[in-house]
C-alpha positions, 0 to 999 in steps of 0.5 A: 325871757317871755314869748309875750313882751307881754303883750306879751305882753307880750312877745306874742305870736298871734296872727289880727284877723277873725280871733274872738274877743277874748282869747285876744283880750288875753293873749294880747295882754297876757305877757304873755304869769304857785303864789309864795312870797317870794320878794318882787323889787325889779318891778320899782327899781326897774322903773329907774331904768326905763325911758320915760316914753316907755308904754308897757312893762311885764313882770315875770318871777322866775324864782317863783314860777321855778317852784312851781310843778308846773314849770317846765309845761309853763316854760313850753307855752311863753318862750319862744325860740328867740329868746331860747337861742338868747339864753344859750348865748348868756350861757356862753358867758357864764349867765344861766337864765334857768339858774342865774335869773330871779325876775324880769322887766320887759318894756316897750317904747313908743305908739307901735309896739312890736314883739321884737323890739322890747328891752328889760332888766333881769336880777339875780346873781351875775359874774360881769368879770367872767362875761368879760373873759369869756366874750373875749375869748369866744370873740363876742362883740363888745360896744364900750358905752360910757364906761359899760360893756354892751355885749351882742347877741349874734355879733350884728351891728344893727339896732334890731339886734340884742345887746346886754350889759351888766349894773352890777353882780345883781342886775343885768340890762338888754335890749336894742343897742339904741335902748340899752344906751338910753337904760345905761345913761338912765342908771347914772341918773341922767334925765327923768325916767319912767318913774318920773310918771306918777300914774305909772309908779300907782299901777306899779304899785298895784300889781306889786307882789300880786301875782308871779306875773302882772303887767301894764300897758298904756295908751297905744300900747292898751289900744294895740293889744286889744283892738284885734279881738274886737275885729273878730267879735262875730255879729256884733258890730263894733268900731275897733277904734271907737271902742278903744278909745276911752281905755286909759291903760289895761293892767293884768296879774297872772296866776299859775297855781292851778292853770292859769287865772288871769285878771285885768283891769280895763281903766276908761277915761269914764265910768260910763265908758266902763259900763258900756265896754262890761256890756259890750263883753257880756254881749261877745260872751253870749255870741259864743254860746253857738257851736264853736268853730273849728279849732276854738273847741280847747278855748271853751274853759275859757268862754265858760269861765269870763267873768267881766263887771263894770267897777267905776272907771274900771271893767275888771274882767277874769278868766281861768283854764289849764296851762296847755290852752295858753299856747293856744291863746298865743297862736289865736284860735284858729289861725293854724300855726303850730 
């Protein structure tokens, strides 16, 4: 599972205050993604499952990223020990994510979007018989839901805790226990889901089998990754709010063949809005040619590589550097965490 519930996309771990504008574009987006052709089918058929409020989804290709020489140093920079302690449970009941798992969804439900609370579904090859006799004898709590097993993580009864379950021997569900209900009734076909929004399934669409990662945020969730960076944009005066408003959803693709390359689309209500939010990077950009300041000196590929250009309602904004930079991102430059 992801560090960056993507926000990351991310599950990121990065700290608002005083972080230049891009590394948070990026690492607030970047959920926080070799280009084979490999088959990606959990991004459409994962929308079936996810509640129609949900604001943002991220794709990651496991099976993909595994081939990649670069995959254990990838592995470091986007898990965090949450989901680490996470995939040492499904062990416990014969699920092993470093072999069992081919892709993951993450989604986000509502206006805050929080790290913690993300849900998903994974596809690969599962034995829900063997989780059954494995959590019974290892006394892992099971929650019976209209006729599925709702297995917790850690045995807590809370709503912050995580729970999984099993469609079939092909795809597994996780989540809160308030989620994972809504992604059960989901399954059996019960109300409208996030593929009920035809904006959505368009994106979906989009970014389908572009990269081993890509995601998509909307709404609040495109205001909440992205206005942080703002704040720290150094002499440019800029209201946060004002320039977030005309952002319609931001979509990104990350490639991991050599480094990392990652692309977004900023989508604006307005093409003038697009034209004014690609200057207004430009602008950031050049801010950075002065003496970076202490800790930002790993971020200058990244600086030097950003790339940013109106495209109608659209700023399709790039950027590229070695693997090792992406935890700095995470973290934010700067802020001091390890």
């Amino acid at each position: 599972m992801l560090r960056r519930y993507m926000i990351p996309l991310t599950c990121l771990r990065a700290h608002a205050g005083g972080r230049p504008f891009a590394p948070l574009i990026l690492a607030g987006l970047i959920l926080l993604f070799p280009s084979l052709a490999n088959a990606q089918e959990l991004g459409e058929t994962g929308l079936r499952d996810f509640p129609p409020d949900t604001q943002q989804v991220a794709y990651l290709n496991m099976a993909e990223l595994r081939s990649s020489p670069n995959y254990f140093a990838i592995h470091r920079q986007l898990f965090d020990r949450r989901m680490d302690e996470f995939e040492m449970f499904l062990r416990q009941v014969g699920t092993d994510g470093e072999k069992d798992v081919d892709e993951i969804l993450l989604g986000w439900r509502g206006g805050k979007i929080e790290r913690e609370n993300f849900f998903g579904v994974a596809s690969g090859r599962f034995d829900p018989q063997h989780a059954h006799d494995l959590a019974a004898d290892q006394g892992v709590m099971v929650v019976n839901y209209h006729g599925a097993e709702l297995f917790g993580f850690n045995g807590g009864e809370t709503n912050s805790d995580l729970y999984f379950t099993f469609f079939d021997e092909t795809t597994a569900a996780f989540g809160r226990q308030t989620d994972l209900k809504a992604m059960v009734d989901l399954h059996s076909s019960d109300g409208p889901a996030l593929d009920s929004n035809a904006d959505f399934v368009s994106w979906e669409n989009e970014l389908d089998s572009a990269a081993p990662q890509w995601g998509i945020a909307r709404g609040p969730a495109a205001a909440v990754q992205a206005a942080p960076w703002f704040e720290g944009a150094g002499k440019i005066p800029i209201d946060p709010a004002t320039v977030m408003a005309p952002i319609k959803a931001v979509l990104y693709r990350v490639d991991w063949t050599s480094g990392f390359t990652a692309h977004l689309s900023l989508i604006c209500q307005k093409a003038e809005n697009a034209t004014a939010l690609a200057q207004l990077i430009a602008l950031w950009k050049a801010s950075q040619q002065a003496p970076p300041a202490k800790g930002q000196s790993g971020l200058a590929p990244l600086f030097q590589s950003l790339q940013a250009q109106a495209d109608g309602t659209r700023v399709e904004l790039s950027a590229s550097g070695p693997v090792e930079i992406v935890g700095q991102i995470i973290r934010g430059a700067g802020s001091g965490e390890e």
